[in-house]
C-alpha positions as CSV (number, residue, x, y, z in Angstrom):
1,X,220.3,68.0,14.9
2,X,221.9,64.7,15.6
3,X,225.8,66.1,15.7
4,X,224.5,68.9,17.9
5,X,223.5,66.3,20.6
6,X,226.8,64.4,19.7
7,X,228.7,67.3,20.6
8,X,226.6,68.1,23.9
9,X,226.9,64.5,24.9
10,X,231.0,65.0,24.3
11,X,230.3,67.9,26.6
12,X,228.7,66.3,28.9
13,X,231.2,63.3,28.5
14,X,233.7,65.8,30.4
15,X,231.4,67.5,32.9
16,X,231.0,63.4,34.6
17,X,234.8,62.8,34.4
18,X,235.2,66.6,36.5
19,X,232.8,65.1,38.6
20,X,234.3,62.3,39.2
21,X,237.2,63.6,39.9
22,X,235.1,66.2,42.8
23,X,233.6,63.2,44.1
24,X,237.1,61.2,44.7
25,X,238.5,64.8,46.4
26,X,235.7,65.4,48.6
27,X,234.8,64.3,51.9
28,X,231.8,63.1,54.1
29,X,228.5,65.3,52.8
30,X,230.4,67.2,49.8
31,X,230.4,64.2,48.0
32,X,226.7,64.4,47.7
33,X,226.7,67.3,44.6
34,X,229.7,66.1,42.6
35,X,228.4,62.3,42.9
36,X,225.1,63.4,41.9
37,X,226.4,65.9,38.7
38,X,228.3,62.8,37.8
39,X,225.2,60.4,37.5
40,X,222.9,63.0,35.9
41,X,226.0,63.7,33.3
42,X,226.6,60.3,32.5
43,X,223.3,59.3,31.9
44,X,222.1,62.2,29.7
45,X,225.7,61.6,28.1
46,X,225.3,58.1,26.9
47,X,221.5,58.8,26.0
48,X,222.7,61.3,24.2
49,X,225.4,59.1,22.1
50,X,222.0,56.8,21.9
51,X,220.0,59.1,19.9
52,X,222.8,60.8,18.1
53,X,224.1,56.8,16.8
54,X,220.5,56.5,15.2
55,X,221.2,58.8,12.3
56,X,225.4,58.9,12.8
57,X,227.4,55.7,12.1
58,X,228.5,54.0,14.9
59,X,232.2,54.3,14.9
60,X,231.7,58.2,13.9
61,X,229.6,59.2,17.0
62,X,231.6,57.4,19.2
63,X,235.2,58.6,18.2
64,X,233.5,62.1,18.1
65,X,231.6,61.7,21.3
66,X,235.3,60.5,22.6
67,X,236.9,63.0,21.0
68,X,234.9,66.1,22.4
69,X,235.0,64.6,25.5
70,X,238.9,64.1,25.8
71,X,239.5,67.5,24.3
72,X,237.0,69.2,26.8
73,X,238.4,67.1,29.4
74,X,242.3,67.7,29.1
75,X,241.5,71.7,29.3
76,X,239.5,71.1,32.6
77,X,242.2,69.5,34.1
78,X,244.6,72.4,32.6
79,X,242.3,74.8,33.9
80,X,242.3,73.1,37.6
81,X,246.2,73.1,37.3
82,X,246.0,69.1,37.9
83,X,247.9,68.6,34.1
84,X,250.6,71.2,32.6
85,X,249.7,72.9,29.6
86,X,253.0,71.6,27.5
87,X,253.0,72.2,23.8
88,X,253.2,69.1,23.2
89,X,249.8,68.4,25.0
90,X,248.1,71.2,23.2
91,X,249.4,70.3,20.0
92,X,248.2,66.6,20.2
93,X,244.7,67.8,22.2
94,X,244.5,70.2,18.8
95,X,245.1,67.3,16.5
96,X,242.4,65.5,18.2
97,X,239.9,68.6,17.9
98,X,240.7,68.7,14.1
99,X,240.1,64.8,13.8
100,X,236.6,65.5,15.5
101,X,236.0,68.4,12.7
102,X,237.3,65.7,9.7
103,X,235.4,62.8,10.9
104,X,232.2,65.5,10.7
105,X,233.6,66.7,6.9
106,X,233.6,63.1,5.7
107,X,230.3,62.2,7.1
């Protein structure tokens, strides 16, 4: 159970940094909904790194919680068209994703 609220709280790692990024894009009133996404998602994010480090080792959850987060991040912004989807990028994004998946074998 705890690597399932690791990986929702890498998820969640990425829905505050697409937030963020909404909040420093919008203007006046808009700002409102991404600002408040961002706080919700960051709190339940590092409270969910919380629980998941009391049965996970320290160093593990976080480079996975990271990890998730970076990978789920990167395709966001590759989805919004804000980074180019180079084959490089994908490559080294996929080598992150299958250092997640090791780090969880060796656990």
């Amino acid at each position: 159970m705890s690597w399932l609220i690791l990986i929702l709280s890498g998820a969640l790692e990425a829905v505050w940094a697409a937030a963020l990024h909404r909040t420093a894009q919008a203007r006046g009133r808009r700002r409102l909904v991404p600002a408040l996404v961002f706080l919700v998602s960051v709190l339940a994010s590092t409270g969910g790194l919380a629980v998941a480090m009391q049965s996970i080792p320290t160093g593990t959850a976080y480079a996975v919680w990271v990890g998730v987060g970076v990978v789920l991040t990167s395709g966001y912004a590759i989805a919004a068209k804000v980074e180019r989807p180079t084959a490089a990028r994908i490559l080294l994004l996929g080598g992150i994703a299958a250092s997640v998946a090791g780090l969880k074998l060796v656990a």
